[in-house]
C-alpha positions in Angstrom: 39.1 20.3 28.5 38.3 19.8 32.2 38.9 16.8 33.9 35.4 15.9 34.0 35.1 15.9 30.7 38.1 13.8 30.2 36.6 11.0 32.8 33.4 10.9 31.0 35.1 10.7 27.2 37.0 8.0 29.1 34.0 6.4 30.1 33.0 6.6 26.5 36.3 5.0 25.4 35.9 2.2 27.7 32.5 1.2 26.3 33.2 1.5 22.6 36.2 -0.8 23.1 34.2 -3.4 24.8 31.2 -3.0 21.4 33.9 -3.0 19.2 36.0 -5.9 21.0 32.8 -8.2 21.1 30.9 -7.5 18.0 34.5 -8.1 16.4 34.7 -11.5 17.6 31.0 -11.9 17.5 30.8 -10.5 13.8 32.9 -13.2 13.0 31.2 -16.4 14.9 28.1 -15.6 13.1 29.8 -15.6 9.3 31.3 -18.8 10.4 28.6 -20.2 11.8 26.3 -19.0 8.3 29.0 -20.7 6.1 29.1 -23.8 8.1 25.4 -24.5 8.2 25.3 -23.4 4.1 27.8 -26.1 4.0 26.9 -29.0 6.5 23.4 -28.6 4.6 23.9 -28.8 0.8 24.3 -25.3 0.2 21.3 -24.3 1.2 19.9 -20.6 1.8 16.8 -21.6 3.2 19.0 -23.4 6.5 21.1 -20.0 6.6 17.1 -18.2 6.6 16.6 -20.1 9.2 20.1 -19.5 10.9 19.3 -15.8 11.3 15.6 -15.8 11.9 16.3 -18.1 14.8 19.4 -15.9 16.0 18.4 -11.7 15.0 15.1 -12.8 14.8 14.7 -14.4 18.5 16.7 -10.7 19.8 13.4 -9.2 18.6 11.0 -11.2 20.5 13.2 -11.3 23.4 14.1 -7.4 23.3 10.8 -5.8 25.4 11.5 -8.0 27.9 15.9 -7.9 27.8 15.7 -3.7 27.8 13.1 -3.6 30.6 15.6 -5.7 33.0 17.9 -2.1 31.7 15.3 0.1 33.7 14.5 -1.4 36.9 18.1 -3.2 37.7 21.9 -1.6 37.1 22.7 -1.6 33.8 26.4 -1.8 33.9 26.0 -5.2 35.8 23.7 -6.3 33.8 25.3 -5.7 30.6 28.7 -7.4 32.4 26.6 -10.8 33.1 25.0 -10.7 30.0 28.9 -10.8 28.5 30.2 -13.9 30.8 26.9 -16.1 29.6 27.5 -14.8 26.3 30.7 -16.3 26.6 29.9 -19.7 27.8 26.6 -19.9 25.2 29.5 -19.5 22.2 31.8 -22.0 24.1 28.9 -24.5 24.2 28.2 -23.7 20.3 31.9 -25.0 19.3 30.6 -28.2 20.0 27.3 -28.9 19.0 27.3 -31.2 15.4 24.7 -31.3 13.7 22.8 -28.9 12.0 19.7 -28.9 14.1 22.4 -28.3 17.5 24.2 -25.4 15.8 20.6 -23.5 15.4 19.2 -24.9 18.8 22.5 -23.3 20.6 22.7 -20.4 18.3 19.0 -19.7 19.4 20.0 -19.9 23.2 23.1 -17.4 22.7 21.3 -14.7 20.4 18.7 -14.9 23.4 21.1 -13.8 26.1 23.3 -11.3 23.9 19.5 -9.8 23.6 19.8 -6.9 26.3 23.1 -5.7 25.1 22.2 -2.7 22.4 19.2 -1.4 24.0 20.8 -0.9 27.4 24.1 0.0 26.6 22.4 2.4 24.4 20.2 3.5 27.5 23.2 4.1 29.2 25.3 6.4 27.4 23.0 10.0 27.9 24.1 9.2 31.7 27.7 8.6 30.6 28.2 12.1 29.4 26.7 15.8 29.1 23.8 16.6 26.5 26.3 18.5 24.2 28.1 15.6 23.9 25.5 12.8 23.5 26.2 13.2 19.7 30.1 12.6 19.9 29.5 10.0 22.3 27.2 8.0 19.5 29.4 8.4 17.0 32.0 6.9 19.2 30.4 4.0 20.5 28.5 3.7 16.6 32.3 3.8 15.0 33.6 1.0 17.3 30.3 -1.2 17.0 30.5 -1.1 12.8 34.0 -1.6 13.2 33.8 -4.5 15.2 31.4 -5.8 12.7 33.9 -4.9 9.8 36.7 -6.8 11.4 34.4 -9.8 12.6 33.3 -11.0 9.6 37.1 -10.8 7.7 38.7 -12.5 10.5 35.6 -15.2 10.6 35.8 -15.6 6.8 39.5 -16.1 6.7 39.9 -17.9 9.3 37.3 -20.8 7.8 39.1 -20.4 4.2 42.4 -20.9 5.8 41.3 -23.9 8.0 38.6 -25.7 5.6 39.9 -24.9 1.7 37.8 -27.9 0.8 34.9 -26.9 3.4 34.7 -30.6 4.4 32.8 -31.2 7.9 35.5 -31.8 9.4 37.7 -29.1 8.6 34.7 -27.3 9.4 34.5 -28.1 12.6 37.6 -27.4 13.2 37.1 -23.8 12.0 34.3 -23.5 14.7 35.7 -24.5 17.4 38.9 -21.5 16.8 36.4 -19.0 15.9 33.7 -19.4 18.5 36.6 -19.9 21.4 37.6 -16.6 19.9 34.4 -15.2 20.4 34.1 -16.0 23.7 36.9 -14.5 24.6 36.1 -11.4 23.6 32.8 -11.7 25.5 34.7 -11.8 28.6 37.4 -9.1 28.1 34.1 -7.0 26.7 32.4 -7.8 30.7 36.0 -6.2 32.3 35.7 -3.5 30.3 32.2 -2.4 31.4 32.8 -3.7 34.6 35.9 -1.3 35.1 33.9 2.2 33.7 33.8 4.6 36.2 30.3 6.4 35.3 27.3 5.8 36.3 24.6 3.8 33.7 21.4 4.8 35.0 19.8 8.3 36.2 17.8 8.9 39.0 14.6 7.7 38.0 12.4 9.4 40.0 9.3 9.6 37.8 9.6 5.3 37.5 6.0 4.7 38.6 4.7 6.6 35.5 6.6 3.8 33.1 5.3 0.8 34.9 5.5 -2.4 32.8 7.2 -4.2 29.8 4.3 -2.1 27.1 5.9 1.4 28.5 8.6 1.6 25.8 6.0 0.2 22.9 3.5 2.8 24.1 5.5 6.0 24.4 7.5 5.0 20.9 4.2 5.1 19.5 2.9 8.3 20.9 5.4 10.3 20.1 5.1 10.9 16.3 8.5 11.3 15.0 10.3 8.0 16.4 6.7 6.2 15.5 7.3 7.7 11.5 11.5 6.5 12.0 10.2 3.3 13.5 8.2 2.5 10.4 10.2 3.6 8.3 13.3 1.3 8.9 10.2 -1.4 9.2 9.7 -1.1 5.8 13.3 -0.8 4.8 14.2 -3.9 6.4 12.1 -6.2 5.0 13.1 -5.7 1.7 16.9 -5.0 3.2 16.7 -8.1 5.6 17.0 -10.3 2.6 20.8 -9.5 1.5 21.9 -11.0 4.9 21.1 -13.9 3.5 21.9 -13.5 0.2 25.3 -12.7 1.0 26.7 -16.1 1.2 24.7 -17.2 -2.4 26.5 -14.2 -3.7 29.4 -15.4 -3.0 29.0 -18.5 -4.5 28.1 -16.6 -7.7 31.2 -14.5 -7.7 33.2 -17.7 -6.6 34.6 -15.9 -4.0 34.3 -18.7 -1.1 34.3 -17.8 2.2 36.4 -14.9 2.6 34.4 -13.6 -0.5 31.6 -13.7 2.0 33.1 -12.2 4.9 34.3 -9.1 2.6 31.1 -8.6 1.3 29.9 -8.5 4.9 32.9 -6.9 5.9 32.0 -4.4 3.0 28.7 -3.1 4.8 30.5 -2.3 7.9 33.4 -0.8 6.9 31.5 2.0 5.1 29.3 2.0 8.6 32.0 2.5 10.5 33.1 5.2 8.3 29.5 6.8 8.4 30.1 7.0 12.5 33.3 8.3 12.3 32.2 11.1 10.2 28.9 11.9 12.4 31.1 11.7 15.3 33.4 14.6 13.8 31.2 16.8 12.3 27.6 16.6 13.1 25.8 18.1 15.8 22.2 18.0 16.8 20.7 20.4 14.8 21.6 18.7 12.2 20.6 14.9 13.2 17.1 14.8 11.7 18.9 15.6 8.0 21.6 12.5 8.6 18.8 10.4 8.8 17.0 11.4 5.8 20.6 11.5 3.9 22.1 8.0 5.6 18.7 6.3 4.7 19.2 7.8 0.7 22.3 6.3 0.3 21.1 3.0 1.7 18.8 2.7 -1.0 21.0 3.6 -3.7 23.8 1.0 -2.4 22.0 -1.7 -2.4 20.3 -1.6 -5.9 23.7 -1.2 -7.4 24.2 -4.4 -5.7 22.5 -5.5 -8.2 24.1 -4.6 -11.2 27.8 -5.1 -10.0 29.7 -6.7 -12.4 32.3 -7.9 -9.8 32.8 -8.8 -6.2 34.9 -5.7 -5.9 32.4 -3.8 -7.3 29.7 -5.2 -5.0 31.8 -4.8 -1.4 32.2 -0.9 -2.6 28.6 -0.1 -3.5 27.9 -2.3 -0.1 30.3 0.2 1.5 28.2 3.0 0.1 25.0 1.9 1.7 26.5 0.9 5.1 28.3 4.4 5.3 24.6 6.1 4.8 23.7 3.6 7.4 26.6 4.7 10.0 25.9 8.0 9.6 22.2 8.2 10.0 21.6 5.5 12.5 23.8 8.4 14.5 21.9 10.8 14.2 18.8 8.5 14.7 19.7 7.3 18.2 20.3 10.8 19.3 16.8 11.7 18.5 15.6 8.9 20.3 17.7 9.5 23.3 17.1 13.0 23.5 13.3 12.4 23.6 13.0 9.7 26.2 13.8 10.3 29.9 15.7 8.0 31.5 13.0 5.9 33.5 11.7 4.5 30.1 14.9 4.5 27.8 16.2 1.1 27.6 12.5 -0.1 27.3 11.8 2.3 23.9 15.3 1.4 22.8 14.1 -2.2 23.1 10.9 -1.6 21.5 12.8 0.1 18.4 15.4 -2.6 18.2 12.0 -5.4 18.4 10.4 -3.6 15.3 13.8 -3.8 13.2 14.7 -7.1 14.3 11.3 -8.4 14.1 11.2 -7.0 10.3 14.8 -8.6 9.8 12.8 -12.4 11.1 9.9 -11.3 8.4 12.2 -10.9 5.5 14.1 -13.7 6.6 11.4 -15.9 6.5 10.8 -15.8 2.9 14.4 -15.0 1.8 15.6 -18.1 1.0 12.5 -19.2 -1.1 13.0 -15.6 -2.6 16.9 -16.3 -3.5 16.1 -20.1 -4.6 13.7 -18.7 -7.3 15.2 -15.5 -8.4 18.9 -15.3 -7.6 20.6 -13.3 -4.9 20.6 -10.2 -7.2 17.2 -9.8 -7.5 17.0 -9.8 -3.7 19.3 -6.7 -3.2 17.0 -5.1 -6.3 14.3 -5.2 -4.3 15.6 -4.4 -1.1 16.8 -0.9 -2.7 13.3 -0.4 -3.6 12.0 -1.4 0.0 14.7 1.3 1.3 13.2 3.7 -1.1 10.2 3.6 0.3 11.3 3.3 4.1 12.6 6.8 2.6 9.3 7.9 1.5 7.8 7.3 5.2 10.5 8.9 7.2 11.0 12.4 5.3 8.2 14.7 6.3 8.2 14.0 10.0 11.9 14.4 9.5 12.3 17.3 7.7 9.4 19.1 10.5 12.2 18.3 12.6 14.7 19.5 11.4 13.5 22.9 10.9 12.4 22.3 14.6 16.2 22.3 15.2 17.5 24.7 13.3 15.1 27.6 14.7 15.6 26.7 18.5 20.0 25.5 18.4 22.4 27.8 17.7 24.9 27.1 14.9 
């Protein structure tokens, strides 16, 4: 391996372990903060609805906007500043009371974390050669599930440990440890970036052709392939969107508590991370189009065996069966995406991509917890294996053109 190569795997390295570093600690605040405000509010799913449609769902408004910033300034300082007020937002959050100040300074800090995916994402085709762009996903996608495997086990045990009798103030207490954590790893997340060697952004010579925050929504809907994925996952996730929320009901039912909750989150990413690792090994990009259409299959089986699992060991598995069909094709996916966007536009139709899924997340959790209230947290991942199913009915033809695409112009 040349040292060339080396330096840009090391740039690599250096940006998975600041994802995995902050989405660890960040994976964690947000369990905490969902069991808290289920808590603090009477056990109530339709306060934890609102809890993630004002946090994921605000990241989807805000995310045109955040990934334009990621083509006209640097990207590597901007991702580093978006870390240090990332860090002081979660800071601030330890102390807010009641439950309308947890959602108003949740709100705030989902709306600066917004730029993160879409431009780090931008970023990484500059990070490395073409023939390694899929390595380099897998990489970066291992570490980010990861960090979202060990976020929500360290979140939910840390609350069981520190509020057994999840009384407001041991509560509290369990915020303030877990969001100072969190911020935390914001910080050592901005030295990371801020210490990579490699350059975020091209040259960007043909930027007068992109002009404008509509650039990325426009050529994502031109191109017919990433308009079919972009649907696709639409439809997925408002069926999928649910069992965020449903999580923590569904740990009530298996009387599981809090650290029953952070497994079955936990569960999700664990398989994803294992999905990344496995892309990252073995596939290559003749074969991305397939991963998508297999990662999206096992989604859909996952979670409607969800539904039917007798046990909450039985449920994190199947859970880890979807997210590993997840880890693996959302490889693939943003490969396909990166390879067919130029630089001058990339953050932009990575941030119109991640608007449509979060948006559809804030649509699904809109009505989730009126949809859990009346029909129980299983029925929810029922139907969200159905809603997967047909997000899998949209995204195989254009898919499969694709894929034959590949095969007849790559070499094995």
């Amino acid at each position: 391996m040349s040292s060339s190569v080396r330096n840009q795997r090391s740039d690599v390295h250096r940006v998975a372990a600041a994802r995995l570093i902050s989405l660890s600690g960040s994976g964690g605040a947000w369990v905490a903060l969902a069991y808290i405000m289920f808590h603090i509010t009477d056990k109530s799913s339709t306060w934890v609805a609102w809890t993630f449609l004002l946090t994921f769902g605000v990241q989807g408004l805000l995310s045109p906007l955040a990934s334009a910033l990621g083509d006209r300034y640097d990207r590597k300082r901007l991702l580093v500043i978006t870390d240090i007020v990332g860090a002081a937002g979660f800071v601030a959050l330890a102390f807010m009371r009641t439950p309308g100040q947890l959602l108003a300074m949740a709100f705030v800090t989902a709306a600066v974390e917004s730029p993160i995916w879409a431009v780090s994402a931008a970023a990484l085709p500059n990070l490395v050669e073409e023939d390694d762009l899929t390595w380099a996903n897998g990489a970066v996608s291992f570490s980010r599930n990861l960090g979202q495997f060990v976020g929500p086990i360290i979140g939910g045990g840390v609350v069981a440990l520190m509020a057994p009798a999840s009384t407001v103030p041991q509560l509290r207490l369990a915020g303030y440890v877990v969001f100072g954590l969190n911020a935390i790893s914001f910080l050592v997340s901005a030295w990371l970036i801020g210490t990579t060697g490699g350059r975020f952004n091209g040259d960007r010579e043909r930027a007068e052709e992109f002009r404008g925050i509509r650039a990325g929504f426009v050529y994502l809907w031109k191109d017919r392939l990433l308009r079919s994925m972009t649907i696709g996952w639409v439809v997925l996730l408002l069926g999928a969107g649910t069992t965020i929320v449903a999580e923590v009901a569904l740990a009530e039912a298996f009387h599981a508590g809090s650290f029953g909750y952070g497994l079955l989150s936990a569960g999700w990413a664990g398989g994803a991370a294992l999905g990344a690792l496995i892309a990252q090994r073995w596939l290559r990009a003749r074969g991305e189009a397939n991963a998508v259409i297999g990662g999206v299959a096992f989604v859909a089986v996952g979670l409607a065996l969800v539904a039917v699992a007798p046990v909450l060991g039985v449920a994190v598995a199947v859970l880890g069966i979807a997210g590993a069909g997840d880890g693996f094709g959302s490889v693939g996916e943003q490969a396909i995406v990166q390879r067919r966007t130029p630089d001058e536009v990339r953050s932009r139709v990575m941030g119109a991509t991640e608007a449509a899924v979060l948006l559809a997340l804030a649509c699904s959790f809109a009505f989730a917890g009126i949809l859990i209230e009346a029909v129980g947290p299983r029925w929810a991942y029922a139907l969200a294996g159905v809603s997967a199913g047909l997000g899998l009915m949209i995204l195989f033809g254009p898919l499969r053109e694709e894929s034959r695409r590949l095969r007849a112009e790559l070499p094995e």
